[in-house]
C-alpha positions, 0 to 999 in steps of 0.5 A: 458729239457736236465734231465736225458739226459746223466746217470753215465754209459753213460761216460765209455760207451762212451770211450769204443766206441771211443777206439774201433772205434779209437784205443788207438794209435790215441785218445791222438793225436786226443785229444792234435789236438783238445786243440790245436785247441781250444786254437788257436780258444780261442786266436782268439775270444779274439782278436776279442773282445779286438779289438775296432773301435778305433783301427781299420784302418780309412778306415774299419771303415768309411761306404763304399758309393756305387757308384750308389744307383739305379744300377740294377746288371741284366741291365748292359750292356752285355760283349763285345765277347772275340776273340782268338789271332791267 
């Protein structure tokens, strides 16, 4: 499907547009921004993974049971008016 997509020029091509649109000065920052940004994002997703229901505080992994199961959210009650202090 993506064959032939991206071709042997199309690399240099690219670079030449991202330092004409950036300048040389900002793209080693822009790029050492981003590996920090996935590292941090790596680091993250594996934590997720390596946490386990049995590592996890009773109370997140226990159901929550809603205090009413029929409860229409549109017929509660109306508010009572708020009247300013004077």
């Amino acid at each position: 499907m993506l064959r032939g997509l991206f071709e042997g020029w199309h690399g240099p091509l690219l670079i030449v547009v991202l330092v004409l649109l950036f300048g040389a000065k900002r793209l080693p920052d822009a790029a050492r921004g981003l590996g920090r940004s996935l590292r941090i994002f790596k680091a993250e997703t594996e934590g997720l993974r390596s946490d386990s229901p049995s590592q996890l505080p009773a109370s997140v992994v226990e159901p929550v049971t809603p205090l009413s199961t029929n409860a229409d959210p549109l017929s509660a009650p109306p508010a009572a008016p708020h009247t300013p202090d004077a």
